[in-house]
C-alpha positions, 0 to 999 in steps of 0.5 A: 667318090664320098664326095659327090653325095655330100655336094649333092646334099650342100647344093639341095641345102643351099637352094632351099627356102631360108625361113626361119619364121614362116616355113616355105610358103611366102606369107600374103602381104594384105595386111601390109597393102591395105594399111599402105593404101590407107596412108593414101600411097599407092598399091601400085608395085606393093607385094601381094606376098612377102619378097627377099628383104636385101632392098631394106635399108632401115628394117631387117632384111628379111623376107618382108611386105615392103619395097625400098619405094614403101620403106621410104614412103613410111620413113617419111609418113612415120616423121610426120606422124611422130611431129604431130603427136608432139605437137598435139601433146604440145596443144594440150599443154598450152591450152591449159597454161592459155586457160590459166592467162584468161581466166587470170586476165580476165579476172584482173581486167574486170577488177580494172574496169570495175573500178574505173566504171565505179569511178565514173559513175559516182564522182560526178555527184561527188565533185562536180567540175572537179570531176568533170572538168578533168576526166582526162586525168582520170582516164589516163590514169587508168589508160597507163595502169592497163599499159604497163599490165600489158607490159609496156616500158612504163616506169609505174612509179613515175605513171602514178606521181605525173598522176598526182601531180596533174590532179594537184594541179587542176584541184588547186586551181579549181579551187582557187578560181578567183585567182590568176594562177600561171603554169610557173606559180604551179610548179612552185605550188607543187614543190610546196604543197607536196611537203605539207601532203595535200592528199594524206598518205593515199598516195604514197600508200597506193604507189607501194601496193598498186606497184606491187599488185600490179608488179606480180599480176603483170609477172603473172600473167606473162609467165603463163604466155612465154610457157605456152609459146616455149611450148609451141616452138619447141613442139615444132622442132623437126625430127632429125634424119637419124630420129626418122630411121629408129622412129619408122624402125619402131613403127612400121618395120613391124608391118613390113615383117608381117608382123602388124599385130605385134606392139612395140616394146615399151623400153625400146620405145622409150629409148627410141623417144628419148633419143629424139626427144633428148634436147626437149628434156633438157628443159625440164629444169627450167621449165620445173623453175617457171611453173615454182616461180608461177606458184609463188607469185601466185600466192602473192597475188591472193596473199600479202599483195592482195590484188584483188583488194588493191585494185578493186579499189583504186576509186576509192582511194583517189576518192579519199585523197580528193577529200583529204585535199578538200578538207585541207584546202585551206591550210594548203593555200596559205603555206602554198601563198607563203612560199610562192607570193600571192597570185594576182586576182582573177577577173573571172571571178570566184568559183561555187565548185567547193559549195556544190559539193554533195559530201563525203560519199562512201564508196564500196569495193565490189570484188570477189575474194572467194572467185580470186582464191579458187582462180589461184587453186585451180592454176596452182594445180594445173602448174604442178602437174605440168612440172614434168611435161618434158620428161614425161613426155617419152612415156606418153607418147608410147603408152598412148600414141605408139600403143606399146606394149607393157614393160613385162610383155616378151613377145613386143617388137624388139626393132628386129623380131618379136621377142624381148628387149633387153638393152636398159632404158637411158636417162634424160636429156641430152648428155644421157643419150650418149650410149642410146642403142637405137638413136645416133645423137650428137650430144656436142652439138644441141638444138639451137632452137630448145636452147634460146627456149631455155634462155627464155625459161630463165629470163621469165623465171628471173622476172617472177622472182623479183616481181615475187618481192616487188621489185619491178622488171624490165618487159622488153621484148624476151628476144632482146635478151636472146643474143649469145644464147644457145651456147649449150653450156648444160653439156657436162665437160666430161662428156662433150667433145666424145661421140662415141660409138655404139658397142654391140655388147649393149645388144643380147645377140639372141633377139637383138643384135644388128651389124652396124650399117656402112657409113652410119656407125648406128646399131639399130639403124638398120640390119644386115643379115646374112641370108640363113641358106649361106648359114646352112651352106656353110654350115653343111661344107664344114661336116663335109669337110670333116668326113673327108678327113677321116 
């Protein structure tokens, strides 16, 4: 007879409202439908106040605003926005390190222009038919010089000795017109002039500072382009299927709880970063490599290969090593004569070409020391605050685009309530997210992707290196070097081969623990909550069951 009042109790408990936030009346759910229909889905079928949540598959299964049609319709919105912001934080990065290759591009193909222009101009007067009979050999000059910068396969050395050659060539038969001279005889001449330095030392001079001028500049320059195509590929990287549930978790499981006003937690967004972005950190070393690299050649370019002074003046010295040859025309002849015999005599006569020249003109640099030094500043600036990108990255994306909250704040969204977030925040990269709370991530198996970037780091960084102390590289298509990449090697041996699951002990049950999901193993992933009227239920049965027994 005791018990029917205790039942009678237990059935009221159970049948009651399980709230524990928002008392017995259902709460409206027009924040929700008015944020929905502004992502442009439709309103149809939407609550117009908060329904049981068991549908959930990603957000807590409370009572809540959203159906399993919006939770997935946010799923996939919330993968598209977190791709853009990388991508729009990416943009920002490559149009710094684009700005950096234009204005040094720029610069240095003014330089170029300026001295092929100088040179144009002012030998023609200086020369005459010396001039102007071989303008070709001059143009080509200047033709390869602007190849081998663009990165083409050619072997500078080489461009500038066929460079003196030519020109050694047509000098000498110019001024030896009255004789007969084969191509055979000028092989021969060549051979021996070229003992005897008919140029002086401008070209074996200009071959070692043109080489490395040109060396670093061209380094220079591509390492600002492979920077920012790294960046662009790996900021189109897809968002995985486990990144999309703890991303849409942290982005609008807040708004399908009623809670639109609450800001993420700034460590729970962290950890939800950092687990999606673990492969793109592990280019930070690397890519801290590259902008080193780039860094030192740039002191290179406005320091011992001085780049400004080389090339700006490129005329002058061919200038130079036409007088000298002019000077010693004959002295040259005869121990060319010596060596090769007498050419036959021409019968078209001799030439005035040595009379009608106007005299030794001097020819002045127009170059910008100053403009080169502050271009040089301003990159090695830019180039160091860039070092961190990778890593930093998570903390931008939240303090910026997700609008956490502060690290201080305890009333943020935790991924299951407002409260605090007490589970620490990992470490970077790939091997660190082995026990990430919120983001299943397989650390055996890296981005393929990110790794060929990484190699590409390394091939870039390698070419800077020599080009740093002149030695030349091999500018073949960076895609050449990517075969056998990506193996992934950054994986610590201690650690590849685990996957191990996530413990609930890593979660303070009080305001932060979720079952794992069946067939996931991701705590965080999703919840499933008992309904608290079974708790009261239970909980009701037990005392009854003890004033039975007394």
């Amino acid at each position: 007879m005791r018990f029917f009042p205790w039942g009678f109790w237990l059935l009221c408990v159970a049948s009651a409202p399980a709230r524990g936030d928002s008392g017995s009346k259902a709460r409206s759910c027009a924040e929700v439908r008015q944020l929905y229909g502004a992502k442009g889905f439709s309103l149809n079928g939407v609550p117009q106040a908060e329904i049981s949540g068991e549908h959930l598959r990603i957000c807590p299964q409370g009572y809540t605003c959203c159906t399993s049609e919006m939770e997935e319709n946010f799923a996939n919105k919330s993968r598209s926005e977190f791709e853009a912001m990388m991508k729009e934080a990416g943009r920002s990065v490559q149009m710094i390190l684009m700005a950096q290759y234009r204005s040094f591009d720029n610069y240095f193909q003014d330089l170029l222009n300026k001295s092929e222009k100088a040179l144009y101009d002012t030998f023609p007067s200086l020369y005459g038919e010396l001039y102007t009979q071989n303008t070709k050999v001059f143009k080509d000059l200047y033709s390869e010089l602007r190849r081998y910068y663009r990165g083409s396969n050619i072997n500078l050395e080489e461009a500038l000795n066929e460079f003196w050659t030519r020109l050694l060539e047509r000098l000498f038969k110019l001024m030896n017109a009255q004789y007969h001279i084969t191509d055979e005889y000028l092989d021969c001449m060549v051979k021996h002039a070229e003992q005897h330095k008919p140029f002086g030392e401008v070209p074996r001079d200009l071959k070692v500072k043109a080489t490395r001028a040109f060396i670093v500049a061209r380094s220079y320059a591509q390492g600002f382009l492979v920077g920012s195509d790294v960046v662009k590929k790996v900021s189109q990287v897809s968002l995985s299927h486990e990144c999309t549930r703890a991303v849409m978790k942290l982005m609008y499981c807040p708004h399908c709880r009623g809670m639109a006003s609450v800001k993420p937690c700034s460590n729970y967004c962290l950890n939800v970063v950092k687990g999606c972005l673990a492969n793109q950190a592990d280019l930070n070393t690397e890519w801290k490599y590259l902008m080193d690299a780039l860094v030192a050649v740039a002191d290179r370019i406005d320091g011992p290969y001085n780049v400004d002074t080389v090339i700006g003046t490129i005329h002058m010295r061919i200038s130079e090593a036409i007088s000298n040859l002019q000077e010693n025309k004959d002295s040259i002849t005869v121990k060319v004569f010596q060596g090769c015999g007498n050419p036959k005599i021409s019968t078209k006569g001799s030439s005035s070409e040595d009379r009608k020249r106007r005299g030794k003109v001097t020819l002045e640099a127009k170059s910008s020391p100053v403009a080169l030094e502050m271009l040089v500043l301003d990159a090695k600036g830019n180039l160091t605050a860039l070092k961190s990108y990778w890593v930093t990255l998570p903390g931008v994306l939240c303090s910026k685009k997700v609008m956490a909250s502060s690290a201080a704040d305890d009333k943020c969204w935790n991924g299951m309530t407002k409260g605090s977030y007490l589970p620490e925040v990992m470490g970077d990269g790939l091997a660190n997210q082995i026990n990430n709370p919120e983001v299943e991530v397989d650390i055996t198996k890296p981005d393929m992707t990110i790794r060929q970037q990484i190699m590409q780091l390394k091939i870039m960084t390698n070419r800077l290196g020599n080009a740093n102390i002149g030695n030349d590289v091999d500018f073949q298509d960076a895609s050449d070097d990517m075969s056998g990449s990506g193996s992934g090697d950054s994986c610590p041996d201690d650690v590849c081969g685990k996957r191990l699951s996530k413990s609930p002990s890593t979660r303070q049950p009080e305001t932060h623990a979720i079952p794992k999901q069946s067939g996931h193993g991701v705590i965080g992933a999703s919840s499933r909550s008992l309904p608290s009227a079974f708790l009261l239920f239970l909980s009701g049965a037990s005392i009854a069951v003890q004033h039975l027994w007394r």
